[in-house]
C-alpha positions in Angstrom: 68.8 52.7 -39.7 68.9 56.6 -38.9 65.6 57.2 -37.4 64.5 54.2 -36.7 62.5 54.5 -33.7 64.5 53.1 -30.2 62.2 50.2 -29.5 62.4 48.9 -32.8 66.1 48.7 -32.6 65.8 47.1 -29.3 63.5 44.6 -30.6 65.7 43.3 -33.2 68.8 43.5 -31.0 67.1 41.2 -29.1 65.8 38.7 -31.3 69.1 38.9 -32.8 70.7 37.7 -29.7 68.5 34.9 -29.0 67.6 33.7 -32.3 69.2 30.1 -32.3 67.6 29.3 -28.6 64.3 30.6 -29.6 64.1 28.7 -33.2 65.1 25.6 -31.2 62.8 26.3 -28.6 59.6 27.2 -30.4 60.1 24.6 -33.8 57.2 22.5 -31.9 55.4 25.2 -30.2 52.5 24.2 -32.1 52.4 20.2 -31.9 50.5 20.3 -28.4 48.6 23.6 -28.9 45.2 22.5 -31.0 43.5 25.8 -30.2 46.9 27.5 -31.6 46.5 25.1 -34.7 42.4 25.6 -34.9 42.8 29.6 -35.3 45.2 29.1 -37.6 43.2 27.0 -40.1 39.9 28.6 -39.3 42.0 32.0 -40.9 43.2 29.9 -44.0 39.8 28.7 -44.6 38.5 32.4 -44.0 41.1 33.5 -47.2 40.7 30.1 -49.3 36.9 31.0 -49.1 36.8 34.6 -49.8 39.2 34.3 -52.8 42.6 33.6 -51.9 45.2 35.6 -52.6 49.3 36.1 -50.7 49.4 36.4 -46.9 52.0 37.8 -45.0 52.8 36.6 -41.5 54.6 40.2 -39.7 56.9 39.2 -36.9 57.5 35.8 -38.2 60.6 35.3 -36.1 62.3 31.5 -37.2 59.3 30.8 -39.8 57.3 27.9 -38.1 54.0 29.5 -38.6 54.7 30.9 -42.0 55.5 27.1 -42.8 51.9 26.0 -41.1 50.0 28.7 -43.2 51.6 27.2 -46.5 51.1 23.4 -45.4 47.3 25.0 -45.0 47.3 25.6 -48.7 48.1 29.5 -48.5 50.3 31.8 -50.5 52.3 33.0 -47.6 55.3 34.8 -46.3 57.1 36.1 -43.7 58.4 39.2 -42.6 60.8 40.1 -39.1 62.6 42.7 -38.0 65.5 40.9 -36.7 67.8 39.7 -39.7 69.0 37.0 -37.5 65.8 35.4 -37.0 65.4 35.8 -41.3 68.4 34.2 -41.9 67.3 30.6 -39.7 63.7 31.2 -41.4 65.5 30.5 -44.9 67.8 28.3 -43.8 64.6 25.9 -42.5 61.9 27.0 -45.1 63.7 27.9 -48.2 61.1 27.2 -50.3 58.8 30.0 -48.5 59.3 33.6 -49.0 61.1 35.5 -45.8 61.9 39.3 -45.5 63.9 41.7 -43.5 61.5 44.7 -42.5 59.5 46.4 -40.1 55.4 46.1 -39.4 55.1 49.6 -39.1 56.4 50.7 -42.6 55.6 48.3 -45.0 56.8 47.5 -48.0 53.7 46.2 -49.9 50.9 47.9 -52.4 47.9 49.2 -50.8 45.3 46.0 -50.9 48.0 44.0 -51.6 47.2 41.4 -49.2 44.4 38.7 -48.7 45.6 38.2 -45.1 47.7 39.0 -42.3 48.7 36.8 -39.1 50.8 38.8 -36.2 51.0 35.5 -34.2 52.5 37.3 -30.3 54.5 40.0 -32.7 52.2 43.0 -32.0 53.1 42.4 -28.6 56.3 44.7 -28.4 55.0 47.7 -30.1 54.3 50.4 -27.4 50.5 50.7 -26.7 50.8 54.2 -28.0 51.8 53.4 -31.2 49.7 50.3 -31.5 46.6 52.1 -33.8 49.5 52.9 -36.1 50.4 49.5 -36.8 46.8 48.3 -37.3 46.1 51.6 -39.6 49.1 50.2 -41.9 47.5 46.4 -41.5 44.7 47.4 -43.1 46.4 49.5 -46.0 47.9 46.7 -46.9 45.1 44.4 -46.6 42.1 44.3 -49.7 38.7 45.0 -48.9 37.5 41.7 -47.1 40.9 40.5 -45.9 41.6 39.1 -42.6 43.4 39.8 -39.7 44.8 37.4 -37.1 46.3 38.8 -34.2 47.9 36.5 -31.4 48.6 37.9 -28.1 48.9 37.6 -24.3 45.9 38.6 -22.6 45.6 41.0 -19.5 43.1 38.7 -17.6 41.1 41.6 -16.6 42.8 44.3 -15.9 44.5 47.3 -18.1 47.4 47.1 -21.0 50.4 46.1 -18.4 53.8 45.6 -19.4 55.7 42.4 -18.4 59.3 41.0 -18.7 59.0 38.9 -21.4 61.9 36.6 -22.6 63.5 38.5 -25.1 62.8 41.8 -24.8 59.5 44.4 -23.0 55.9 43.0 -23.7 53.0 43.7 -23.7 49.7 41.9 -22.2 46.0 43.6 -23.9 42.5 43.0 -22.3 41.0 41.4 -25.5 38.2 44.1 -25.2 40.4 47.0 -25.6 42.1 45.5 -28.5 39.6 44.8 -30.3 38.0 48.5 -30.3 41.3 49.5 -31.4 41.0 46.8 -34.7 37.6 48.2 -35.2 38.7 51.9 -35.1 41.5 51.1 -37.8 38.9 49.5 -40.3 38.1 46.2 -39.5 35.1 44.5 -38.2 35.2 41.6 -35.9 34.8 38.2 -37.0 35.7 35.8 -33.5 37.6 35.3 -30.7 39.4 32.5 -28.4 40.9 33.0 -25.1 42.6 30.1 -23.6 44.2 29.1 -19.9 48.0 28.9 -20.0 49.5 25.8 -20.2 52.3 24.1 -18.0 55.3 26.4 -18.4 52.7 29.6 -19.7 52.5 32.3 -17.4 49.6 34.0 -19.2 46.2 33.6 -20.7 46.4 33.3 -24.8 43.8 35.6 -26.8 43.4 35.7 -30.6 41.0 38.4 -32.8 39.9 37.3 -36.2 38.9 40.4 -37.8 38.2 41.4 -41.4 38.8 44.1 -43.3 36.0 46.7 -44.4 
């Protein structure tokens, strides 16, 4: 796509190249992860309580937590820039709704949302460009919807770059990115940090946050 900014094309050049491995690799990531599993449901029962309504998960790679938000009773879908990774998501799930697109330029009414998950997809964007994201996260999102982000934490010390897997990541302080949420719209509603497992390098963080 002409103008498509560099890291997004790397991103999904990426994905793209990896996308088999990486659905075969993370179709269980969430069997032995019940903190994983509790922030997930805690968001569902956040959105079933205040109304209901579609949710989108934004960097949804091969689908498995798209297809743990609908098995939680939610409207959802997912959304990846790498066509690659789309194309296993329907393949696995096609009875959910996947799309080719970007987090950064989304195709969705203003409000159109009751929630958003960006489950370790926020991850790649450069921090510079990171209040941008979250600016268009909450256009999308109605009054009172929720916001999950999932993320690798900095243990303490600044925003530091790391070489993850696939392609450049990111690790926050869980601080610093949850002013950030705040300063796009939304108001905090809980947190979890957890140590990494066997074969994790890093602690995991996840932000609830709701949309004002």
């Amino acid at each position: 796509m002409t103008g498509r900014p560099s890291h997004l094309t790397a991103t999904a050049t990426a994905y793209d190249a990896v996308a088999a491995l990486y659905a075969e690799l993370s179709q269980n990531a969430l069997d032995d992860q019940p903190l994983d599993r509790a922030a997930l449901e805690v968001f569902a029962e956040v959105v079933r309580t205040t109304g209901g309504g579609p949710v989108a998960e934004l960097g949804c790679g091969p689908g498995y937590v798209t297809a743990y938000l609908r098995k939680l009773g939610l409207d959802a879908s997912g959304l990846d820039l790498s066509p690659a990774m789309i194309e296993i998501a329907r393949a696995t799930y096609p009875e959910l709704r996947f799309e080719v697109g970007s987090m950064d330029a989304l195709d969705l009414a203003d409000g159109g949302l009751r929630g958003i998950v960006s489950w370790y997809s926020v991850i790649h964007v450069p921090p510079g460009e990171l209040p941008a994201y979250l600016e268009e996260f909450g256009r999308v999102l109605a009054p009172g919807g929720h916001l999950l982000l999932g993320f690798f934490e900095s243990e303490g010390g600044p925003v530091t770059p790391f070489d993850h897997k696939v392609t450049t990541a990111y690790r926050w302080p869980i601080d610093e990115l949850a002013t950030l949420t705040r300063a796009a719209g939304f108001a905090e509603v809980g947190r979890v940090l957890r140590e990494p497992h066997e074969g994790e390098r890093f602690r995991q963080g996840r932000l609830l946050m709701r949309r004002q």
